[in-house]
C-alpha positions in Angstrom: -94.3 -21.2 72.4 -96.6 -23.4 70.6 -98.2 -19.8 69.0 -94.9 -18.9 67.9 -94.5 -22.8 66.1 -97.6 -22.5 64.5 -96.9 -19.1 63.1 -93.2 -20.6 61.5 -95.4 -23.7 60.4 -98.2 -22.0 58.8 -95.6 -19.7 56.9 -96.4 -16.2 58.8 -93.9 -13.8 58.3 -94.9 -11.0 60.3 -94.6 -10.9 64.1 -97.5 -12.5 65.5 -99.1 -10.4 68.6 -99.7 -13.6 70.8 -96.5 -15.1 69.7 -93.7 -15.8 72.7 -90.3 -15.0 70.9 -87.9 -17.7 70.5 -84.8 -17.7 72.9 -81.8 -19.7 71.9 -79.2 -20.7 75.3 -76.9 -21.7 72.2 -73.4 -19.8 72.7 -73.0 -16.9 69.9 -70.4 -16.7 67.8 -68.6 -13.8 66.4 -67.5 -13.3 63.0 -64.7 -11.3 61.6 -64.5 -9.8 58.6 -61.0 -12.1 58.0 -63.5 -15.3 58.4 -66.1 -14.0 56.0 -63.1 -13.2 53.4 -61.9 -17.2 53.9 -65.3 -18.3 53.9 -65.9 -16.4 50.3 -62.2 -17.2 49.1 -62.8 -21.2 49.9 -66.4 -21.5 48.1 -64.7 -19.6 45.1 -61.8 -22.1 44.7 -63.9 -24.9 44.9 -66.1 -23.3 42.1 -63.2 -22.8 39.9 -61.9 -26.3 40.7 -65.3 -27.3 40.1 -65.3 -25.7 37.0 -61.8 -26.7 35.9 -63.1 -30.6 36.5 -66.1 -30.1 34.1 -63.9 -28.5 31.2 -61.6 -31.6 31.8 -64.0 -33.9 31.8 -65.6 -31.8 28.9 -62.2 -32.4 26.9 -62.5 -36.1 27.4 -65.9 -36.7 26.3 -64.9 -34.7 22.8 -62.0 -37.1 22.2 -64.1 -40.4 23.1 -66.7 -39.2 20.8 -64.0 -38.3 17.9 -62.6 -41.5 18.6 -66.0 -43.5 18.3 -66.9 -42.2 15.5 -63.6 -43.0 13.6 -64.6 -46.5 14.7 -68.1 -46.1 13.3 -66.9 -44.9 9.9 -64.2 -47.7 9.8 -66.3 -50.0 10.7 -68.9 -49.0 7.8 -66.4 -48.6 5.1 -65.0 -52.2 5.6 
């Protein structure tokens, strides 16, 4: 076991002969093709929300920058 750590730690890709192969007693879990399909539907909502937000928040910084400058030339032509 302490073969196959030092293989992952020292960045070995390749099977190493003297290595013990790791065993997980974790339960397995299978996936459908339904929960990779709600998986990839979820992440792309929250990238177009994502999105969305950022050309919002775009919008906004456009009109405070309008509306500063307005103030700027008033505020030199006085």
């Amino acid at each position: 076991m302490t073969r196959c750590v030092l293989g992952v730690a020292l960045g070995y890709t390749a099977r190493l002969p003297f290595a013990i192969p790791f065993v997980s007693n974790a339960p397995h879990r299978s996936y459908t093709v339904e929960d990779f399909t709600d998986l990839i539907n979820a992440r792309l909502q929250q990238l177009e929300r994502r999105k969305e937000a950022q050309q919002h928040y775009g919008s906004l910084l456009v009109v405070l920058r309008q509306q500063v400058d307005a103030y700027r030339q008033r505020r030199t032509a006085s």
